[in-house]
N, CA, C and O of each residue as an XYZ file, in Angstrom:
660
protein
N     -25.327      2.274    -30.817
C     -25.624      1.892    -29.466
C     -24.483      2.372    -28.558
O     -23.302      2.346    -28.905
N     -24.926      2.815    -27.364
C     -23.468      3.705    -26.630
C     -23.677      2.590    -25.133
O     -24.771      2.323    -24.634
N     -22.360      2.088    -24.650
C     -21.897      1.400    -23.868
C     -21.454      2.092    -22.760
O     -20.701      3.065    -22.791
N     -22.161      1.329    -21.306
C     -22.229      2.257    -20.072
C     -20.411      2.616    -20.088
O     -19.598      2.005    -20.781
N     -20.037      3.956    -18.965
C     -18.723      3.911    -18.862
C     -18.526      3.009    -17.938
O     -19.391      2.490    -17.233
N     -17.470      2.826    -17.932
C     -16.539      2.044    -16.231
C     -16.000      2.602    -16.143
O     -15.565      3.303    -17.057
N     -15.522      2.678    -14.425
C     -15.068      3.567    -13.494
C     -13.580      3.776    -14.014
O     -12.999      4.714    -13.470
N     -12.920      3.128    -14.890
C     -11.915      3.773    -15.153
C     -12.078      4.812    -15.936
O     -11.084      5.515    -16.117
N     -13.417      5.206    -16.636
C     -13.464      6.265    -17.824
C     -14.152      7.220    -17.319
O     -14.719      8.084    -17.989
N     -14.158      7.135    -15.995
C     -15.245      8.345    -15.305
C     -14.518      8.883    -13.925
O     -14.980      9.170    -12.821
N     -13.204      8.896    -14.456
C     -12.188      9.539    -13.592
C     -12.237     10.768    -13.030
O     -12.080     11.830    -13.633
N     -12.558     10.559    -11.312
C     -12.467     11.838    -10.430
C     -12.873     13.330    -10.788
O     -13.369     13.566    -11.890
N     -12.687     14.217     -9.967
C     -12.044     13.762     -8.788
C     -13.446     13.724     -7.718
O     -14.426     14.453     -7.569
N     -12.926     12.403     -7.056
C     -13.632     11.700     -5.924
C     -13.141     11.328     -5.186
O     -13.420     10.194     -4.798
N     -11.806     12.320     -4.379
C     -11.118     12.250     -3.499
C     -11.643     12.185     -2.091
O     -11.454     11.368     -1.189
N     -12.502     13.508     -2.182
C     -12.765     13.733     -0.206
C     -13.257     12.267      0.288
O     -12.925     12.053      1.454
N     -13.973     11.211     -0.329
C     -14.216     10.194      0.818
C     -13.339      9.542      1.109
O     -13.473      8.831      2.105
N     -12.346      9.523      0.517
C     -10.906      9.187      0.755
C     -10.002      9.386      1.623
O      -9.330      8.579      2.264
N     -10.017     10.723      1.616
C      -9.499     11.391      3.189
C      -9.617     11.885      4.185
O      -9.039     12.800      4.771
N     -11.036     10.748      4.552
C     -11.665     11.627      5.782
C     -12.054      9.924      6.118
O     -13.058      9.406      5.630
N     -10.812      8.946      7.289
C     -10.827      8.132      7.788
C     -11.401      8.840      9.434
O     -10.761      9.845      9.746
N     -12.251      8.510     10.223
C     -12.174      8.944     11.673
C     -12.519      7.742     12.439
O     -13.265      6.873     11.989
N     -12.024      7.700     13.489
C     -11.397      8.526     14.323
C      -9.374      7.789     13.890
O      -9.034      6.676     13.490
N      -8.653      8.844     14.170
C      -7.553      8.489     13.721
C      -6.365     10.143     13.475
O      -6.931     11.235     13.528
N      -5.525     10.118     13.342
C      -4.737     10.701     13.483
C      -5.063     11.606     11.709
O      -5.472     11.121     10.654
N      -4.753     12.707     11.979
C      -4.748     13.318      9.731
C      -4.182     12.682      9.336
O      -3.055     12.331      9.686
N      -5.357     12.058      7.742
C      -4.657     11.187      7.053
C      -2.684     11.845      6.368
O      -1.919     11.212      5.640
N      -2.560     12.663      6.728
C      -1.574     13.323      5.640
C      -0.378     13.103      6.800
O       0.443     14.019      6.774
N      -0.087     11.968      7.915
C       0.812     12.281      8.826
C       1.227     10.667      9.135
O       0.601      9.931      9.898
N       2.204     10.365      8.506
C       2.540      8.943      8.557
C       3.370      8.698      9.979
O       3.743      7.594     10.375
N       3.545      9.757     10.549
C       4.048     10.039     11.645
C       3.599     11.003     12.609
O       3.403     12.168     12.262
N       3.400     10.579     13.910
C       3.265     11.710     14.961
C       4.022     12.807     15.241
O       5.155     12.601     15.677
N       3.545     14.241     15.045
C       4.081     15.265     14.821
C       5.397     15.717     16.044
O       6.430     16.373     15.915
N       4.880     15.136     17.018
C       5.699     14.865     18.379
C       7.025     14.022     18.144
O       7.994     14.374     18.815
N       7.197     12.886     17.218
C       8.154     12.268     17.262
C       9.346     12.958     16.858
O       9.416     13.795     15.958
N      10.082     12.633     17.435
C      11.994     13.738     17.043
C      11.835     13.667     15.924
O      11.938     14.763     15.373
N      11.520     12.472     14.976
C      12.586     12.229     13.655
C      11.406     12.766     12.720
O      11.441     12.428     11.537
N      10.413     13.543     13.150
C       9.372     13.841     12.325
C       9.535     15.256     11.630
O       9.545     16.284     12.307
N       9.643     15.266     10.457
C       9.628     16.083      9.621
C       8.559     16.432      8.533
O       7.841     15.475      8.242
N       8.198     18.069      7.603
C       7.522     18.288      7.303
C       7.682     17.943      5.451
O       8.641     18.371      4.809
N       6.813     17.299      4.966
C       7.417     17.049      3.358
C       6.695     18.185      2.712
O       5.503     17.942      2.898
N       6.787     19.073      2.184
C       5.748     20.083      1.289
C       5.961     20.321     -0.393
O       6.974     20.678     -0.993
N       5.088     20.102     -0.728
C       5.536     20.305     -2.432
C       4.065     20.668     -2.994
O       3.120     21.032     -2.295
N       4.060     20.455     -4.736
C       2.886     21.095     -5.225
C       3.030     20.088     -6.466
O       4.076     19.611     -6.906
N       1.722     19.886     -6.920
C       1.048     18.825     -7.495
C       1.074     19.542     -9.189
O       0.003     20.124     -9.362
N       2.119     19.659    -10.614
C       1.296     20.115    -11.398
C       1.312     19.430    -13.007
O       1.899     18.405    -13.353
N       0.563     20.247    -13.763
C       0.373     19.629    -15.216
C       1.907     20.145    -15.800
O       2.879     20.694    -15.281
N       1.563     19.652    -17.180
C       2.914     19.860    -18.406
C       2.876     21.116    -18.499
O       4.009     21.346    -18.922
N       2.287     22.258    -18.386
C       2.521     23.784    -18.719
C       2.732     24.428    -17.087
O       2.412     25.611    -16.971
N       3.231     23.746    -15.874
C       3.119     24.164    -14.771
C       2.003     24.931    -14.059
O       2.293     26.054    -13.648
N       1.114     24.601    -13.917
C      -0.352     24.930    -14.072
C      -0.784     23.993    -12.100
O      -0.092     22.988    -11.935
N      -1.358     24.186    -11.387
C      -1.596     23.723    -10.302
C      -2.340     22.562    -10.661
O      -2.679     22.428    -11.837
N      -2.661     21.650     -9.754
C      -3.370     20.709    -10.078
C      -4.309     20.389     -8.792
O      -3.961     19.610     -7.904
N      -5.992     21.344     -8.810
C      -6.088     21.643     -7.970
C      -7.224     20.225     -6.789
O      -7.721     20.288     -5.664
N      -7.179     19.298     -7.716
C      -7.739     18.233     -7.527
C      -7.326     16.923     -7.230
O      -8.029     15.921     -7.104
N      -6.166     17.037     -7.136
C      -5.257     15.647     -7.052
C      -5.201     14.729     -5.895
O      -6.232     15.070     -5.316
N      -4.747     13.905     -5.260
C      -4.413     13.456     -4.489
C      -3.040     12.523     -4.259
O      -2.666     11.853     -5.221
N      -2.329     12.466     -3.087
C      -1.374     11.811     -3.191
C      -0.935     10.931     -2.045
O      -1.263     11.287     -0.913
N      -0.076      9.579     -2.239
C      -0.097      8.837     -1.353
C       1.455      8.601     -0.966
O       2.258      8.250     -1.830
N       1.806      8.797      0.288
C       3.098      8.469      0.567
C       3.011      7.418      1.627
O       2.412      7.418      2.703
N       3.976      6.272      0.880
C       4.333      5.003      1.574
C       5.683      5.233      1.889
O       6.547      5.845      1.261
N       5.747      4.298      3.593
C       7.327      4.060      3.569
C       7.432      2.877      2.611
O       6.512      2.142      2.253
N       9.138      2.807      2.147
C       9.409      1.495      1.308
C       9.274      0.308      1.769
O       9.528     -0.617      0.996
N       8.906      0.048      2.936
C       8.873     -1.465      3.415
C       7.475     -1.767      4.120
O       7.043     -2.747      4.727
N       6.890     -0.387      3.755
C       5.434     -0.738      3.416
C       5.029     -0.936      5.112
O       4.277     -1.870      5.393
N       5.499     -0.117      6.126
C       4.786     -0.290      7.595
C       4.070      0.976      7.520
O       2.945      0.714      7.943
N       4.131      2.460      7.145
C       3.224      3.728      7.308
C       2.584      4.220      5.748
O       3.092      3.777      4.717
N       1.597      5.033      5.720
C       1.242      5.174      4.670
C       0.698      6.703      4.979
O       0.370      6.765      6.164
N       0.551      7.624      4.472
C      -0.712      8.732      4.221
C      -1.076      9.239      3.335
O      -0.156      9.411      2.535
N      -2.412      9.774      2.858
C      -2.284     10.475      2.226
C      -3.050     12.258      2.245
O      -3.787     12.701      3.127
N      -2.653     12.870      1.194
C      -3.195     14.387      1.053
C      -3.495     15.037      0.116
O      -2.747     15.442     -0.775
N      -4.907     15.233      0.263
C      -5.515     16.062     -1.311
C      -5.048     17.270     -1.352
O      -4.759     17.913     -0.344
N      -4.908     17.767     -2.776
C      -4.240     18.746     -3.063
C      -5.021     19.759     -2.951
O      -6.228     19.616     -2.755
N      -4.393     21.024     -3.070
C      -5.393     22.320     -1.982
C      -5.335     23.211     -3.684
O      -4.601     22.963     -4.641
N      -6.542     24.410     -3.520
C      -6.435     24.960     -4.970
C      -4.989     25.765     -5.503
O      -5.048     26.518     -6.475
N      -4.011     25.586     -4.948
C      -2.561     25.954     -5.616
C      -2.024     24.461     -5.757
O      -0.872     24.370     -6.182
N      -2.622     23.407     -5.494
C      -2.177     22.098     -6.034
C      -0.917     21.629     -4.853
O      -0.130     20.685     -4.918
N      -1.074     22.636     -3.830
C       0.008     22.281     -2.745
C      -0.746     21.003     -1.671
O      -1.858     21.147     -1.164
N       0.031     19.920     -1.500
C       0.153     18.908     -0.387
C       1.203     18.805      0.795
O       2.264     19.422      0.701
N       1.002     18.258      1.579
C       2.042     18.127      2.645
C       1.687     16.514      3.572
O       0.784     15.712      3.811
N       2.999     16.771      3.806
C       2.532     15.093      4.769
C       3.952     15.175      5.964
O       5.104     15.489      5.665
N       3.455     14.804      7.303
C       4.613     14.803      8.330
C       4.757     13.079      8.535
O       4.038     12.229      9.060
N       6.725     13.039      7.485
C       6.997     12.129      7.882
C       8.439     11.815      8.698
O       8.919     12.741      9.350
N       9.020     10.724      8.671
C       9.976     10.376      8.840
C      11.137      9.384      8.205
O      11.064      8.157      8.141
N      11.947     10.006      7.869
C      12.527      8.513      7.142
C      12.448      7.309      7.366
O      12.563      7.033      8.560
N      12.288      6.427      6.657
C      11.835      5.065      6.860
C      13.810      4.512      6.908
O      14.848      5.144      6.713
N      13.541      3.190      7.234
C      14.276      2.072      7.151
C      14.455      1.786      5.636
O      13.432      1.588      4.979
N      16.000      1.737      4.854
C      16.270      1.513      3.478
C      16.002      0.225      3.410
O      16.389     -0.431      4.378
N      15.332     -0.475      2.365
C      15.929     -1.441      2.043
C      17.436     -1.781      1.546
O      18.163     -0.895      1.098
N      17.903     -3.310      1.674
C      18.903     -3.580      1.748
C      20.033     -3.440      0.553
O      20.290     -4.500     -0.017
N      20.833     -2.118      0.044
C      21.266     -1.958     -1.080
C      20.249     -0.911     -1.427
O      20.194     -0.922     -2.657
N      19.326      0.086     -0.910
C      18.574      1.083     -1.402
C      19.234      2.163     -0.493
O      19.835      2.035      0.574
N      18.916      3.359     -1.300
C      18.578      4.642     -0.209
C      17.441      4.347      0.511
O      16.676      3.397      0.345
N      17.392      5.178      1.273
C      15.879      5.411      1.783
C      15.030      6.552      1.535
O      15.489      7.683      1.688
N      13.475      6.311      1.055
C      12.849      6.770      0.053
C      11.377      6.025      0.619
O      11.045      4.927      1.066
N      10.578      7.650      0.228
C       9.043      6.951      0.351
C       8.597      6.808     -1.257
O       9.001      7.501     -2.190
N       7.679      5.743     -1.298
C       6.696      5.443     -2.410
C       5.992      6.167     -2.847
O       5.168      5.977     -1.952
N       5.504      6.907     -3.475
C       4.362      8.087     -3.851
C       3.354      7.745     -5.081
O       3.774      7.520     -6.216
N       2.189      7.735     -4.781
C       1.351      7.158     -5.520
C       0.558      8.612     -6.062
O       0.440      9.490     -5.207
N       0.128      8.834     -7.159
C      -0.280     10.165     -7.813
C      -1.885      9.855     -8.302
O      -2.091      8.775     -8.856
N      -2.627     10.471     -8.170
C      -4.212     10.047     -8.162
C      -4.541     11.746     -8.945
O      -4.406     12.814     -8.349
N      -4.995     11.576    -10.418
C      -5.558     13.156    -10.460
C      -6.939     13.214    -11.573
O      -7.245     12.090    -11.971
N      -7.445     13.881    -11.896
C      -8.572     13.543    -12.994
C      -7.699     13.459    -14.292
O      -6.603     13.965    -14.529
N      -8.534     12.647    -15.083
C      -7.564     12.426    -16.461
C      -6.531     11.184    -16.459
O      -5.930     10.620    -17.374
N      -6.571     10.970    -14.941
C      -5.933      9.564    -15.479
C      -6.297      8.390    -14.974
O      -6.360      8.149    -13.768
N      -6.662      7.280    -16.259
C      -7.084      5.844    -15.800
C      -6.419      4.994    -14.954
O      -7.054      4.066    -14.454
N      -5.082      5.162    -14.665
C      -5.045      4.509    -13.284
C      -3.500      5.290    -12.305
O      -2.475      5.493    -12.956
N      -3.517      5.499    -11.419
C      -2.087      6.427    -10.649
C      -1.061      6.043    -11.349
O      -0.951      5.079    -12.107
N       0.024      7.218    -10.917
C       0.823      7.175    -11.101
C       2.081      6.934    -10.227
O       2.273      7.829     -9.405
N       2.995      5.900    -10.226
C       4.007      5.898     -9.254
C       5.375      6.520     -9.335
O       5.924      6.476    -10.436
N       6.037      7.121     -8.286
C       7.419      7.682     -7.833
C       8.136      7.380     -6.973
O       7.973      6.265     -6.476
N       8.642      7.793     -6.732
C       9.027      7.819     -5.345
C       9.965      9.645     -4.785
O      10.213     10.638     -5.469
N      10.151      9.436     -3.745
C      10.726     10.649     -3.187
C      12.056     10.223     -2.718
O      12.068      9.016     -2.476
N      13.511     10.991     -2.449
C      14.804     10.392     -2.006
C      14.710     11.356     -1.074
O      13.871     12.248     -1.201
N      15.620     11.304      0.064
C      15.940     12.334      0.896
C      17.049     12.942      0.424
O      17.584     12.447     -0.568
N      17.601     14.103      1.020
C      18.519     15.060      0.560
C      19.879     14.597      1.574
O      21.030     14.429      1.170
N      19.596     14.512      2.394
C      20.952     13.954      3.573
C      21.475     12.904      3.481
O      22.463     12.560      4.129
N      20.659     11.981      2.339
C      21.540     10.683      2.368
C      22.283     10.547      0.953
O      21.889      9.747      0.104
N      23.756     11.670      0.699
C      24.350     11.992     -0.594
C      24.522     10.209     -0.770
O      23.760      9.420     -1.330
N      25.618      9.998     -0.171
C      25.921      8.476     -0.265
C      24.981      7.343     -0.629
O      24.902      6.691     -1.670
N      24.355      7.285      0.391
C      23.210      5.926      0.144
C      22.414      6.546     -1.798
O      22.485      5.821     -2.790
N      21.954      7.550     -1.797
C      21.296      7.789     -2.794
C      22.474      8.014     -4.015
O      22.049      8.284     -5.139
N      23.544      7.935     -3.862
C      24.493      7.999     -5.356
C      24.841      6.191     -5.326
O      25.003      5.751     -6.464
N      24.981      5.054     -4.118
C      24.678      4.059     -4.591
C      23.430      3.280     -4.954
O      23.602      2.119     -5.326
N      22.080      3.805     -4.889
C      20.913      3.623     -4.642
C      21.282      3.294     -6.847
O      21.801      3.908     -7.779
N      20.515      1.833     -6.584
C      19.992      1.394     -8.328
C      19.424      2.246     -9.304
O      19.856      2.480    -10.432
N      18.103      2.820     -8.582
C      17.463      3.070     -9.305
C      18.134      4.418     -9.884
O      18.531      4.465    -11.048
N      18.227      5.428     -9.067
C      19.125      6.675     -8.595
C      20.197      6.798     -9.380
O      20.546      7.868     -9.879
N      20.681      5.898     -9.508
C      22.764      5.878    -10.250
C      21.854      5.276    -11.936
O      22.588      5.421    -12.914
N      21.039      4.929    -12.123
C      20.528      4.719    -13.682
C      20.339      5.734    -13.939
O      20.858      5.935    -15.037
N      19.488      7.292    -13.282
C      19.198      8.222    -13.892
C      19.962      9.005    -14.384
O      21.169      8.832    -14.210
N      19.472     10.136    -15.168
C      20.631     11.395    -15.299
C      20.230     11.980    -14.554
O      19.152     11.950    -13.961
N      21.509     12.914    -14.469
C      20.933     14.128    -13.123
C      20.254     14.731    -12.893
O      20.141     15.195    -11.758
N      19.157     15.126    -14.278
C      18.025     16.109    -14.271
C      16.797     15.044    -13.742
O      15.856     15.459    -13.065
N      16.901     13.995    -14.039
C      16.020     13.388    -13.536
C      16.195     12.735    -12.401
O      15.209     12.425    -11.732
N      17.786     12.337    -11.893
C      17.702     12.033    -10.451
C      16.677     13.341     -9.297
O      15.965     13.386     -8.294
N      17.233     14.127    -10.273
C      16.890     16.067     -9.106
C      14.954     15.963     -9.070
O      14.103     16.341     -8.265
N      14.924     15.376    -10.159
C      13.288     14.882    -10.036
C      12.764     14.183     -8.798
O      11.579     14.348     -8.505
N      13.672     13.285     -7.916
C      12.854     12.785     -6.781
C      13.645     12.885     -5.461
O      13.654     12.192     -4.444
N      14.267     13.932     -5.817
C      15.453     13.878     -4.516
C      14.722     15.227     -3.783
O      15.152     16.257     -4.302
N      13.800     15.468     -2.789
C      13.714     16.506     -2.144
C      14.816     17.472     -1.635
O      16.002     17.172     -1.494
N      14.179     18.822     -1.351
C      15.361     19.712     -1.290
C      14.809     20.735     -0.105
O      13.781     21.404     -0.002
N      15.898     20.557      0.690
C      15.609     21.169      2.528
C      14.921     22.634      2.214
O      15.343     23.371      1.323
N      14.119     22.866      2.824
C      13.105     24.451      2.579
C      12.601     25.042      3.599
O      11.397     24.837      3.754
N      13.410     26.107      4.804
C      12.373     26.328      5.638
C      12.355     25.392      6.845
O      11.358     25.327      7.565
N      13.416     24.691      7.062
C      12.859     23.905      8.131
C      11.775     22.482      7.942
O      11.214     21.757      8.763
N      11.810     22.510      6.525
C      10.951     21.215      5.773
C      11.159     20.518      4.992
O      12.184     21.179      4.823
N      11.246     19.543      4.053
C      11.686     19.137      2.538
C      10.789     19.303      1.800
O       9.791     18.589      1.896
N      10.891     20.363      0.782
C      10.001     20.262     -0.364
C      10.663     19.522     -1.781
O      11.772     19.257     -2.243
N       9.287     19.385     -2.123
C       9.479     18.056     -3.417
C       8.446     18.712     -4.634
O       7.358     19.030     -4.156
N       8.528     18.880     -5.572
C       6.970     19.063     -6.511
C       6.393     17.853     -7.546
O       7.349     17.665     -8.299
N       5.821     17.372     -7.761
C       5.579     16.804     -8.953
C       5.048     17.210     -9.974
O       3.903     17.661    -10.005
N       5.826     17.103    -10.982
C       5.647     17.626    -12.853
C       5.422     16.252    -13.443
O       6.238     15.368    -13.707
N       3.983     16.300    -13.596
C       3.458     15.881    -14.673
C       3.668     15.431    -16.157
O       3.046     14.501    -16.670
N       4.251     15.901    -16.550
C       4.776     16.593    -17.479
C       5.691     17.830    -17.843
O       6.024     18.763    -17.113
N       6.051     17.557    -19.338
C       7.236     18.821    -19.692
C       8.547     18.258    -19.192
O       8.882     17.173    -18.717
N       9.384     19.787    -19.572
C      10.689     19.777    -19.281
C      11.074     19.563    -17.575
O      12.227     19.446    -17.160
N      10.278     19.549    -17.020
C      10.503     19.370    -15.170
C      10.204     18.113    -15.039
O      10.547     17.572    -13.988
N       9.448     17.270    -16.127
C       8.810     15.861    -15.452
C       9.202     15.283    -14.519
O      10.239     14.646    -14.707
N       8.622     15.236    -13.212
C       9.061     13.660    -12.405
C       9.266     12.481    -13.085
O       8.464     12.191    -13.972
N      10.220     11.720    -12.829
C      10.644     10.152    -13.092
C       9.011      9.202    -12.586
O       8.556      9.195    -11.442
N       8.680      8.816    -13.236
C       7.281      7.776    -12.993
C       7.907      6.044    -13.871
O       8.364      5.574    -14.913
N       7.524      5.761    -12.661
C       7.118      3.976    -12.732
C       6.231      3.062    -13.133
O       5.033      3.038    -12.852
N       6.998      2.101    -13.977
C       5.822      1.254    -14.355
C       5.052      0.367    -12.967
O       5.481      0.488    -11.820
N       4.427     -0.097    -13.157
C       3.343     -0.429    -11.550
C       3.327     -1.492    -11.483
O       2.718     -2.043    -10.566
């Protein structure tokens, strides 16, 4: 006898109704492109053999949880989102939340992102001063162009640092 699936076993991708809120600003812009402190985040979404991930989706929160957006990944697995640094929490760097949505997996995955300008705050930052360096370099974006790019690895020798939830 075969037992219906549930929606956790019939994983994506079933992104687009997701990112198409209207009327409202692009979901992928936690910030108005106009604001000074607004900057461009760009990176690329991929598997354990560095492979694009051309279906994904991703969610960037500030840490204290006032902006959110998100952006499906394009067929080179590239996303972008215009933000701004948030407000640290107290004894943190400051850092957005990143939530990872892709087919194949039963429920997201969490990260986060560090900024590159804050050497200090992010060498006393908890979480940050536990890692080693290959894996701090995992969530610390790196200035590109007039933008910060970031990638997420899935897997392998590049893996991003991921959180239990």
């Amino acid at each position: 006898m075969s037992m219906p699936r549930t929606p956790s076993q019939t994983v994506g991708p079933y992104y687009a109704i997701g990112l198409t809120r209207a009327p409202r600003a692009p979901q992928n812009e936690l910030v108005d492109r106009s604001d000074p402190a607004a900057t461009v985040l760009v990176g690329q979404l991929v598997d354990g053999q560095g492979s694009p991930i051309s279906d994904g989706m991703i969610e960037a929160w500030d840490s204290v949880g006032k902006r959110w957006g998100r952006s499906g990944t394009d067929g080179e697995g590239r996303f972008s989102f215009v933000v701004a640094k948030p407000e640290a929490r107290p004894g943190e760097a400051p850092r957005l939340d990143v939530l990872v949505f892709a087919r194949g997996l039963l429920r997201h995955q969490v990260t986060r992102v560090y900024f590159p300008d804050e050497a200090e705050a992010n060498a006393a930052d908890p979480v940050l001063s536990a890692l080693d360096d290959e894996q701090r370099a995992s969530l610390v974006a790196v200035p590109e162009d007039g933008a910060l790019h970031w990638d997420i690895h899935m897997q392998g020798e590049q893996a991003t640092v991921f959180f239990t939830h």
